[in-house]
C-alpha positions as CSV (number, residue, x, y, z in Angstrom):
1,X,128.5,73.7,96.4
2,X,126.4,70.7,95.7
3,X,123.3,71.2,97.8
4,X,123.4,75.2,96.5
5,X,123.3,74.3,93.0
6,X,120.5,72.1,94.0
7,X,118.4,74.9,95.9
8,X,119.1,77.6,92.9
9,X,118.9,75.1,89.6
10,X,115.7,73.3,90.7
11,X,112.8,75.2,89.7
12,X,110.8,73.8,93.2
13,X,113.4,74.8,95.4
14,X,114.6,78.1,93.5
15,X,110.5,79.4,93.7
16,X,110.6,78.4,97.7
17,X,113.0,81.0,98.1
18,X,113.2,83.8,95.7
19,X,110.5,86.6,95.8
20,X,110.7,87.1,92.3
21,X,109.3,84.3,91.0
22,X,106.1,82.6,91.7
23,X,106.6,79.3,89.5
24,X,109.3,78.2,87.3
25,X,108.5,75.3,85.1
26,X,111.2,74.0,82.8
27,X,110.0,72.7,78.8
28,X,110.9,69.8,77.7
29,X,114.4,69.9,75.7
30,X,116.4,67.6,73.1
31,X,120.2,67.0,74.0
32,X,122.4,69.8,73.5
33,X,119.7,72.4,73.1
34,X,119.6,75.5,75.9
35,X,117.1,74.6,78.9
36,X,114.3,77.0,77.9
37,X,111.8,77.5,80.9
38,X,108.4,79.8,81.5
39,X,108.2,81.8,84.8
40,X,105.1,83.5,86.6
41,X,104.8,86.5,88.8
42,X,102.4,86.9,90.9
43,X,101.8,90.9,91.3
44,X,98.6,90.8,93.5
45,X,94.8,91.6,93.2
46,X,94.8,88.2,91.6
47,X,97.0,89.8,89.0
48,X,100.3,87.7,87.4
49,X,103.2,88.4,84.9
50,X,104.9,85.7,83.3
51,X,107.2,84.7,80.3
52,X,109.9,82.6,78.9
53,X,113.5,82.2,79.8
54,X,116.6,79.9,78.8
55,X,119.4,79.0,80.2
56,X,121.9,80.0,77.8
57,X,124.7,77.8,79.8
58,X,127.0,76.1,82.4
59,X,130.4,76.6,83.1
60,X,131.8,74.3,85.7
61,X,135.9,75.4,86.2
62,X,138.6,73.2,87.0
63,X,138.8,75.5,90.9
64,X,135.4,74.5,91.7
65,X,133.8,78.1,90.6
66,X,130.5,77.6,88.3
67,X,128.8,79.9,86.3
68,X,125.0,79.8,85.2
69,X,123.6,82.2,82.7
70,X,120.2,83.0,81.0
71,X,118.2,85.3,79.6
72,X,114.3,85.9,80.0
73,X,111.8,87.9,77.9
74,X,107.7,88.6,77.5
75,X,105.5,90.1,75.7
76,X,103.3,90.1,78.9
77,X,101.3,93.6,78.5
78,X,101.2,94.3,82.3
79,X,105.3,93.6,82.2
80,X,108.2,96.7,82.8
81,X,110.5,94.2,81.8
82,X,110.9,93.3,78.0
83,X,114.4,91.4,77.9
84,X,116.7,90.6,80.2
85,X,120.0,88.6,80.7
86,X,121.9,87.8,83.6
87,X,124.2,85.4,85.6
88,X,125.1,84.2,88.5
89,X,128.2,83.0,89.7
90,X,129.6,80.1,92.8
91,X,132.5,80.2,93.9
92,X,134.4,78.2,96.4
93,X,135.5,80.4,99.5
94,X,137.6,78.1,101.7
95,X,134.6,75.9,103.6
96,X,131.9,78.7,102.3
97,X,130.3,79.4,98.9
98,X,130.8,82.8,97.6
99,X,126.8,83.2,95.4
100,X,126.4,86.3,93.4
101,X,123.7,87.4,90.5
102,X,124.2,90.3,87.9
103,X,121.3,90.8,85.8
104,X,120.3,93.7,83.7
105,X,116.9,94.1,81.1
106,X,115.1,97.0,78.8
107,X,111.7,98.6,79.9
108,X,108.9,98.6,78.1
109,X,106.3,101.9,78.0
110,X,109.2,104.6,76.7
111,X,110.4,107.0,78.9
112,X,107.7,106.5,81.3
113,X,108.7,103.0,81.8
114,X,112.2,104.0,81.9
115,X,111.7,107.0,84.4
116,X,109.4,104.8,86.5
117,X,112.1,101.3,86.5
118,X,115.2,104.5,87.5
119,X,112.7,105.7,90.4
120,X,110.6,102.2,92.0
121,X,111.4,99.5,90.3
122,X,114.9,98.7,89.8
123,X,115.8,99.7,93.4
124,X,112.7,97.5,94.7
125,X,113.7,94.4,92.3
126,X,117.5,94.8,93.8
127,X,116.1,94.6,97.6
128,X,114.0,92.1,96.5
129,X,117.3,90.2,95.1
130,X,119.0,90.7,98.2
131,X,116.2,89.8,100.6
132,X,115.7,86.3,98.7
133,X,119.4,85.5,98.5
134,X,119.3,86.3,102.8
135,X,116.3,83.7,102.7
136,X,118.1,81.4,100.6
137,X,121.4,81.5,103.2
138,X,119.1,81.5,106.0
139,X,117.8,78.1,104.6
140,X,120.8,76.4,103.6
141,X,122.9,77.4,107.0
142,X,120.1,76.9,109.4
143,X,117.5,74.4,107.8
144,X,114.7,77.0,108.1
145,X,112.4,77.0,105.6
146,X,111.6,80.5,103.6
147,X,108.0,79.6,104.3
148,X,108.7,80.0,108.0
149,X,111.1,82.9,107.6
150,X,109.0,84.7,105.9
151,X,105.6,84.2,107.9
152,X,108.0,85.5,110.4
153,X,109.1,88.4,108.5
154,X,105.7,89.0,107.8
155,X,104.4,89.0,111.5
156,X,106.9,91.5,113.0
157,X,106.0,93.5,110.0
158,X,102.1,92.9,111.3
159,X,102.9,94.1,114.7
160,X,104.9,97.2,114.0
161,X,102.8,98.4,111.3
162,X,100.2,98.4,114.8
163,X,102.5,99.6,116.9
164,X,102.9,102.5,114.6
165,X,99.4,103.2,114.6
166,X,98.4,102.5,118.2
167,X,101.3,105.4,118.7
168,X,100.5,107.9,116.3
169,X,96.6,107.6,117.3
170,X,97.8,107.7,120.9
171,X,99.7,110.7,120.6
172,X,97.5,112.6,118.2
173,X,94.1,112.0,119.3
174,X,93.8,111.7,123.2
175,X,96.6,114.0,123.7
176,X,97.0,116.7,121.1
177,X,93.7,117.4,119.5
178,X,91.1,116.6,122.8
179,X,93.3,117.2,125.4
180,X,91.2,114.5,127.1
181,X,90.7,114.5,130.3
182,X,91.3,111.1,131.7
183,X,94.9,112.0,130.1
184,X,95.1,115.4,132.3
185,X,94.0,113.4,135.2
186,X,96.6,111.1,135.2
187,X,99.2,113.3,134.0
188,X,98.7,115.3,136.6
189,X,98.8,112.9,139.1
190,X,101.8,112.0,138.2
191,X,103.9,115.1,138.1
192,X,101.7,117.5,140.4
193,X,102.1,121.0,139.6
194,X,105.7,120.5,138.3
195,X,103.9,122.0,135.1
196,X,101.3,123.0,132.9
197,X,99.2,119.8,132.5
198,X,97.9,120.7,129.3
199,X,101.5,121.7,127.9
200,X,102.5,118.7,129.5
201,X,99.6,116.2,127.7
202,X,101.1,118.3,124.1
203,X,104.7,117.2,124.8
204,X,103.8,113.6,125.9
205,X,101.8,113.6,122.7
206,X,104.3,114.7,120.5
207,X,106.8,112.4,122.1
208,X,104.4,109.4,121.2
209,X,103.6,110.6,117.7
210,X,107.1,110.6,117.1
211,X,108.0,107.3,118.5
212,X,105.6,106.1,116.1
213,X,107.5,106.4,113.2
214,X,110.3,104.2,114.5
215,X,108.4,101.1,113.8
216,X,108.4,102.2,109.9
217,X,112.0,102.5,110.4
218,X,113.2,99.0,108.7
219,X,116.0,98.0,110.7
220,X,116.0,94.4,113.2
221,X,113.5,95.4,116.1
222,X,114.4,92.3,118.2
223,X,115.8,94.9,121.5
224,X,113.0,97.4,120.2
225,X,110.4,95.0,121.3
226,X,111.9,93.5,124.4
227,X,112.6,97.2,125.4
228,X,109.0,98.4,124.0
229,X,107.6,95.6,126.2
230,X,109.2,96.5,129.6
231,X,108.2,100.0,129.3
232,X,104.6,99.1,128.9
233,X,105.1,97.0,132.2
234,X,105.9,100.5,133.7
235,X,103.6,102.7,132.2
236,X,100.7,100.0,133.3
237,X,101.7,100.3,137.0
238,X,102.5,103.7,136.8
239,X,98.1,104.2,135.1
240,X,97.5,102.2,138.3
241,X,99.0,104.2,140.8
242,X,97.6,107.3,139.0
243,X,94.3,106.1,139.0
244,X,93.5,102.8,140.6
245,X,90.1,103.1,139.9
246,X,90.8,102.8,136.2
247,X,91.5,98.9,136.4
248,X,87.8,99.0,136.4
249,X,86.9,101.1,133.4
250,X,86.0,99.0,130.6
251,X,89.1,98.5,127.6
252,X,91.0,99.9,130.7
253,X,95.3,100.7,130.8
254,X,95.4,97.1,132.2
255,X,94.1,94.9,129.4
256,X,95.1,97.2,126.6
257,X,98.5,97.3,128.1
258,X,98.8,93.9,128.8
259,X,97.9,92.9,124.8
260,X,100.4,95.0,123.4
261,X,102.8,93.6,126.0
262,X,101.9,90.2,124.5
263,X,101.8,91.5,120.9
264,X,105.7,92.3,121.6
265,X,107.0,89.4,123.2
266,X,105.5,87.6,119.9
267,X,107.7,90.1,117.8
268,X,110.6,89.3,119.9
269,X,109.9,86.1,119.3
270,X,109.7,86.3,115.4
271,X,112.8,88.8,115.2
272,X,115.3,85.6,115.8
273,X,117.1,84.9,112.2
274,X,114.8,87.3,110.1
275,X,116.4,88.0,106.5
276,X,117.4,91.1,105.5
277,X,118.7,92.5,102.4
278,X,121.4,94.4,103.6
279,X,123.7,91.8,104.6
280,X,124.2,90.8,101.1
281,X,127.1,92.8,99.3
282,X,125.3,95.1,96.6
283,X,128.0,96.8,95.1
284,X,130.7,95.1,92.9
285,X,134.3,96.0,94.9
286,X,136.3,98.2,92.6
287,X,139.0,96.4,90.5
């Protein structure tokens, strides 16, 4: 209980962990008074959002349960938010912690800023949420720090997002638009006359293209890549005894092969203890 109060209370620790926030810096206060405190946002392109908060109070219960609540507001004109409240809530679960956040705020901008918080924003500052408090158990459970989680996070994300379009390309250019020849060749030596080598090239194509979108998917790709990786190891030997004289050609099957081999050992790799939002409960359990 002690060392989570610690990593959600201090504003260091609570900004190593929680996307939401880029710095928390707490204003000096006289006894009794509410902890007031100003928060910034980075939103890109060199681009930040920030404003005030205060927490509003502490309840520490004779069971060991605490409760920490506060509200937040700006005036910020690039902000959605206006005003916001929110708590969040420990709770002793035999040897675990049981953490959990409600939180609600008004838009600013009308009904466009209402239409456009129902539609992008709420749902994407609710993953966000989730994803943090994943980082945050990820830290406190296994010592790793969020900045290595989420270099990690952001590397399988690297690879995939060039998986995708090493696949799509792949399927679309060589093989259903130009119909290339090299393709045919192999192809052909491959499965003879068994069929149509061009209609052949269109369904390997397609096959790829599709198979491309699976590393948009977002679920854990850990097997994906060790699987992705072994099937390269075949398709490499099977370019070679298609076509040995390819091995020569320059960016031949062998070296591109090989790299994209490498490229997903290093996102099996990074896939060990990656956060993800959707092992965090996000729906109340009905009463």
């Amino acid at each position: 209980m002690e060392e989570i109060w610690e990593h959600t209370q201090d504003p260091d620790k609570h900004t190593e962990w929680d996307l939401r926030f880029s710095k928390i810096t707490y204003l000096p206060r006289e006894e009794g008074e509410p902890q007031r405190f100003l928060y910034k946002t980075n939103i890109g392109l060199g681009l930040s959002i920030s404003g005030t908060g205060e927490t509003a109070g502490e309840i520490h219960k004779a069971t060991g349960e605490r409760v920490s609540s506060l509200k937040f507001w700006t005036a910020h004109p690039l902000s959605l938010i206006k005003e916001g409240r929110g708590y969040w809530k420990y709770t002793p679960d035999g040897k675990d912690v049981r953490f959990e956040t409600q939180y609600d705020y008004e838009t600013n901008f009308g009904r466009v800023g209402e239409i456009f918080d129902r539609t992008l924003f709420r749902p994407l500052i609710g993953w966000a949420t989730a994803w943090s408090f994943d980082v945050l158990k990820i830290w406190l459970e296994k010592g790793l720090h969020p900045k290595l989680v989420i270099r990690q996070s952001l590397t399988c994300c690297m690879i995939s997002l060039l998986f995708f379009f090493v696949w799509l390309y792949q399927g679309l250019v060589p093989k259903l638009i130009f119909n290339h020849p090299d393709e045919l060749s192999m192809l052909t030596s491959l499965i003879g006359n068994e069929m149509n080598p061009v209609t052949a090239l269109r369904i390997v194509g397609i096959l790829e293209a599709v198979f491309a979108f699976v590393w948009i998917i977002p679920f854990r790709k850990k097997w994906l890549f060790a699987v992705h990786g072994l099937v390269l190891g075949l398709l490499t030997a099977a370019a070679l005894i298609a076509d040995p004289a390819s091995a020569s050609h320059p960016f031949n099957p062998v070296t591109f092969n090989v790299s994209l081999m490498t490229l997903s050992a290093a996102g099996y790799i990074n896939s060990r203890d990656l956060p993800s939002a959707n092992r965090c409960k996000r729906k109340r359990k009905e009463q």
